[in-house]
N, C-alpha and C positions, 0 to 999 in steps of 0.2 A: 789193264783195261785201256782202250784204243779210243776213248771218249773222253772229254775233257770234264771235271768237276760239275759248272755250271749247265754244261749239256745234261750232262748224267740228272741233277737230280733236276731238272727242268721235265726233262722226258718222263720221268717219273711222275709231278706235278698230276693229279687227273686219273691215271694208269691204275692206282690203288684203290681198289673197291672190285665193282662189280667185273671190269675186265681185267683181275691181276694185274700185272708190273713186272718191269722187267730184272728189279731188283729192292732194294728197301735202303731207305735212309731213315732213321725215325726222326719222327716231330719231337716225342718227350723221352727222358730219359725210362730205360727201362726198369718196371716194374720191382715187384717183390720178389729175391732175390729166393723164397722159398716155392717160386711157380717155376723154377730155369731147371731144367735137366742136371741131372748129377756132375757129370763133368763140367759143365761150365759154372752150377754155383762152386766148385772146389780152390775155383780161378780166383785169383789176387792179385794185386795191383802192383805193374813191372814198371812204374816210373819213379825211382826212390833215386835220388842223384843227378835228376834231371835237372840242367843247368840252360835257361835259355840265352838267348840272340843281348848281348851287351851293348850300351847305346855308346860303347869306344868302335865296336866292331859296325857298328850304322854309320858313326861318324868317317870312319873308313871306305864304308861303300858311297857316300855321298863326295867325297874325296876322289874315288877314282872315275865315280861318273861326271864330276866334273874337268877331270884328264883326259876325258874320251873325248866330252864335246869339244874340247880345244883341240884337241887330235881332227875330229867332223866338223871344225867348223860351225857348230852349233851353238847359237848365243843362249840354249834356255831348253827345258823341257817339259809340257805340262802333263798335271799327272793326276786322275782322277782317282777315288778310292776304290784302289785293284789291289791285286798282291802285291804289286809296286809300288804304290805308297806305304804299303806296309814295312816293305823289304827295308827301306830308304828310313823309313823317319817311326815306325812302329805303329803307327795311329790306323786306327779301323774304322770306318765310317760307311753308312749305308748311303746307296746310290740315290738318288730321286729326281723328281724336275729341279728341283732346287741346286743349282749348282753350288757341289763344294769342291777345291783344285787347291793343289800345290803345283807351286813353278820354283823348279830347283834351276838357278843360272848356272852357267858356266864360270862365273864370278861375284862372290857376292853370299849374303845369306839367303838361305829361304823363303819363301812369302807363301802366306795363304790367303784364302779365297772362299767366303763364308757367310750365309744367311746370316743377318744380321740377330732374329732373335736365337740363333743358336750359337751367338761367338763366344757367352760365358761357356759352357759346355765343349766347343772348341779348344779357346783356353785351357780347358783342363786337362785337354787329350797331346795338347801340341806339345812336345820337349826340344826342338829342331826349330831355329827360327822365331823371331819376336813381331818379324811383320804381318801384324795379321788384318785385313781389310774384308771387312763387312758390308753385303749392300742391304740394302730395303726391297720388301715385296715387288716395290713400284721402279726399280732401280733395275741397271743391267750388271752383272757380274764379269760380264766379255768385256766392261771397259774397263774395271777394274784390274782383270790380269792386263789387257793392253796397257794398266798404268802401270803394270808391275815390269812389265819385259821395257816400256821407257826408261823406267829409272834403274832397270841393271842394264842400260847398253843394249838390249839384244830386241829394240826394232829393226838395227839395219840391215840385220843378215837371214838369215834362217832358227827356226825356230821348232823343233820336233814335241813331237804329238805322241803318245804311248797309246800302246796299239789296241787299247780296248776301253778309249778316251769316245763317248759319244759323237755323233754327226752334230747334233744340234749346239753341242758345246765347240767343234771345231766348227761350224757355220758360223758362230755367234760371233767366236773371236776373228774370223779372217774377216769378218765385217766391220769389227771394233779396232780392227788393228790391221789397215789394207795394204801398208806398204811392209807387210812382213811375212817373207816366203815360209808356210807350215811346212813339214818335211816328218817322213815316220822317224820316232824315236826310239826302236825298235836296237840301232845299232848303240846306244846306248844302257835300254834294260837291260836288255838280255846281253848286252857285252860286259856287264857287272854279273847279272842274278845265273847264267852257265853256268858260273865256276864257284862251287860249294867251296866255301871255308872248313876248318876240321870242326868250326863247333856245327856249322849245317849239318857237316855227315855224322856228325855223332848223335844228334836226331835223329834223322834219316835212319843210324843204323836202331837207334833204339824204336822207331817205328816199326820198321821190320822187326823186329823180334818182337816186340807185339803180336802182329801179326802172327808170326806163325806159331805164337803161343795159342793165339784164339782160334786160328786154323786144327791144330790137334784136339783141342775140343771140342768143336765143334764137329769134324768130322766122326765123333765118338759118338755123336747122336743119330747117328744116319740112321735109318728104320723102314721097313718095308711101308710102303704106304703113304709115308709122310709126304709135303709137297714140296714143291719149291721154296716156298714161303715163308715155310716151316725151317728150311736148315737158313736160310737168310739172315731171317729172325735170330735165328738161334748164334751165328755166326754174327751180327750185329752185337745182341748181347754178352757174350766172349770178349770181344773188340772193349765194351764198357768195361766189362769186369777185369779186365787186366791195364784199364786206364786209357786207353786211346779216344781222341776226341773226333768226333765230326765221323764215327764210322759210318760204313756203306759193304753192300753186300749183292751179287749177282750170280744166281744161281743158272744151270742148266742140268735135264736129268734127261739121257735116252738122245731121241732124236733133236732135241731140242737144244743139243750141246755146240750142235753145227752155227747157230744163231750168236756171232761174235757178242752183242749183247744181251742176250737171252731172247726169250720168247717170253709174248703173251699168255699163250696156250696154258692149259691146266695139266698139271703134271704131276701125276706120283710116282714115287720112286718102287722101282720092283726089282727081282734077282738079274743079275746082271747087263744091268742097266750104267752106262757112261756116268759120270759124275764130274761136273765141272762147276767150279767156285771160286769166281774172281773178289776178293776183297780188299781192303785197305781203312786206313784211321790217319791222324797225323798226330803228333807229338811235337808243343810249343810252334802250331801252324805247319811243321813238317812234315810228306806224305810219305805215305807208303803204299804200294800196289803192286799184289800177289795174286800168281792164278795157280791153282793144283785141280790136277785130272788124276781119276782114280775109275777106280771100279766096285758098283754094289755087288759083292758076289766076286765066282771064279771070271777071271778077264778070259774073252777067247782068243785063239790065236788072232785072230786078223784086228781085236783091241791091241792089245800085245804089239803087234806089228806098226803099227801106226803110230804107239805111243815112244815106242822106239827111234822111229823115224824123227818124230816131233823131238826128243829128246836130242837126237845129233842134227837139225836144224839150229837147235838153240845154242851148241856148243860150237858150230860152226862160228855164229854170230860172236862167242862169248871170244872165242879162236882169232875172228878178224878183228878185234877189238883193241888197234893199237895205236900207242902215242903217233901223231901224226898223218893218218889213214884218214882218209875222208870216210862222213859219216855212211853215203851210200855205198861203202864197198863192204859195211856191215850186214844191211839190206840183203845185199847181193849175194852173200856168202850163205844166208840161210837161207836164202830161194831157192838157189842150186840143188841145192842140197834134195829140196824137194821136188823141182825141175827134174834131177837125176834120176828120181824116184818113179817118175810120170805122173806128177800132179802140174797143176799149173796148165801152160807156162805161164808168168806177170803176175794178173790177178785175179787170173779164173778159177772158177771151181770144178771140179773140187782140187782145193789146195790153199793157198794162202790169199787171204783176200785184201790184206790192210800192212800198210807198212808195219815193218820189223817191232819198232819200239819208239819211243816216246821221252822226250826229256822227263825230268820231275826235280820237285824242290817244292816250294811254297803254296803250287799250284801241284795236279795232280799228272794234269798236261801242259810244258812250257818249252822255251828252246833248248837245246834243238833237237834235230829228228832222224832217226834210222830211216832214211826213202830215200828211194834211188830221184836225182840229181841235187843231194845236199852235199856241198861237195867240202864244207863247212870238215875241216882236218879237228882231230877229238887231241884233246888238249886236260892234263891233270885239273881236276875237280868239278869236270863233265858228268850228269850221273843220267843212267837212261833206264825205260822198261827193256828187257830181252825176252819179245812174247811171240814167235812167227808162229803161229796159229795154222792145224791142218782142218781143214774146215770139209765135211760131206754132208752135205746138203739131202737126209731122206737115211740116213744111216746114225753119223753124227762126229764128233769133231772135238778135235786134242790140244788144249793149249798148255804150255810151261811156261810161266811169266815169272823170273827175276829179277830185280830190277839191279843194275851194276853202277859203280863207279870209277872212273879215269883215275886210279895214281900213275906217279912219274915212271913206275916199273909194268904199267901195262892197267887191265879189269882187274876190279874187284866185285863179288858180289856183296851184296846185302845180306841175301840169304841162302841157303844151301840148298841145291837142286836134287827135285825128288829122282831117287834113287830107280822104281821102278812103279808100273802103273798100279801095283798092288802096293807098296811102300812109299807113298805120298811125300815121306819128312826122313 
């Protein structure tokens, strides 16, 4: 899926009710396990062994983000509660007006930055770091990090900012701390959180197999009639039943498969009708995100043809997918492909409307990016979506989404590419 997490279930927000939704995230866990379709109550739970994120292996990434900033010239990086504070130090925290911030120096231990009546609570989350500084309702939190980046050295130089750090929190501080140049710290996260460790990928891959355990049974439920909604649901539910957390689910049936995130529209499924269903769960914060195209019924020839096409799009991509390539010559290689075809050209329809693929790890969408001018060379423990999508707008539209991994001898997938538009797995 070509949307990032927070978009995704934002856009949702409001959508559920009277005018559908483009897909489903549930509020509560799902029901009585004797109301779920056959195949998916049969489902049990695929995380037995699952071993998460070690706080030797945090203390390593906080180690090498502090090797970068000395490499950038960077005295400090502030970091508000995103996946990147997660990545770094484990701690979860909801966002509010209330500023809460870690500033990881380039030298030095951690500090944090915390409403004062929630710093017992704090305390109990922090493992990384003993400095922890509280203000008062009536108090500014901007001068406290400015007392923070003093006493580690890093007012005289530059100071990076993580890239999904609020305005009012970067106003606050470039006010509270005037002689210190902010700077994105973007070449810091994501020059640690690219490159998955063997225990990331070994999430990663155990989320994908989730997935397309809960993909096989869910697609068992398909039924003339049913709606969108309905395989969603049901495909959410699968995601639970075999353990995956935080699922999500987007359906498309018919013409409405063309709509890279679905459609509003009311949709039921009838005999030879397109079938597209983008899904994903994470395992210990780790995501997964899979798209399979099929067919309700005999596929016709010109389904068939397209789903073919889409199919060596993907493999083209999977093809340009090598240690030192820049990432837009990934892009490139599955456009052609459908360029050659007479779709297109760029990203017109009907053809491919949206870059190639998508980082992923912690987040659903992160750095870096299949699109043409990343010119960012793919390096072992890169892991990306491979989705170039053939999109007919009035007809309807073929996506194949695997998501891959960089090792040192080239791609890996996650999970195994459907075989044919009637043979899904």
């Amino acid at each position: 899926m070509d949307l990032t997490r927070r978009e995704f279930t934002t856009a949702l927000t409001g959508l559920v009710g009277a005018t559908g939704a483009a897909g489903r995230v549930p509020d509560a866990p799902i029901g009585d396990p004797c109301n779920l379709p056959a195949p998916i109550r049969s489902l049990s739970a695929l995380t037995s062994g699952v071993v998460p994120i070690t706080d030797d292996e945090r203390r390593a990434r906080i180690a090498k983000a502090q090797r970068l900033m000395v490499d950038q010239g960077i005295g400090a990086i502030v970091i508000e509660p995103t996946a990147s504070m997660y990545y770094y130090t484990g701690v979860r925290w909801s966002l509010s007006e209330r500023t809460f911030a870690m500033v990881l120096p380039a030298r030095g231990e951690l500090a944090w930055v915390c409403p004062g009546f929630e710093e017992a609570r704090a305390r109990e989350l922090i493992r990384f770091g003993t400095d922890i500084r509280a203000w008062e309702e009536d108090e500014s939190p901007f001068a406290l990090i400015a007392g923070i980046l003093k006493d580690r050295g890093a007012t005289a130089g530059r100071v990076g900012m993580e890239e999904q750090v609020r305005f009012f929190v970067m106003d606050g501080l470039r006010k509270a701390a005037p002689g210190v140049e902010l700077v994105s710290a973007t070449p810091i996260t994501a020059g640690c959180r690219m490159f998955k460790s063997p225990a990331e990928l070994a999430l990663m891959q155990r989320a994908s197999d989730i997935t397309i355990a809960a993909f096989k049974a869910a697609f068992a439920t398909l039924q003339e009639g049913m709606t969108q909604h309905d395989l969603e649901d049901n495909m959410v539910a699968a995601l639970t039943r075999v353990g995956g957390s935080d699922p999500w689910a987007l359906v498309g049936f018919g013409e409405s498969s063309a709509f890279p995130h679905g459609s509003i529209k009311p949709q039921r499924l009838k005999r030879g009708d397109i079938v597209l269903l983008d899904a994903g769960c994470a395992v210990e914060d780790y995501q997964s995100d899979i798209t399979r195209t099929t067919v309700f019924g005999r596929p016709t020839r010109r389904q068939a043809e397209i789903w073919n096409l889409e199919r060596r799009a993907q493999d083209a991509a999977f093809a340009a997918a090598r240690i030192g390539v820049p990432c837009e010559a990934v892009d490139a290689a599955a456009r052609k492909v459908l360029i050659d075809a007479g779709f297109g050209p760029d990203y017109k329809l009907p053809g491919l409307p949206h870059r190639t693929g998508h980082g992923i790890g912690l987040e659903g969408h992160e750095w870096t990016y299949f699109v043409r001018g990343n010119t960012t060379p793919l390096a072992p423990g890169m892991c990306f979506s491979d989705e170039p999508m053939i999109a007919i707008y009035g007809e309807f539209g073929i996506r194949l989404e695997d998501c891959l991994y960089m090792a040192e001898g080239g791609p890996r997938f996650f999970s195994r590419q459907s075989t044919a538009i009637d043979q899904p797995f």
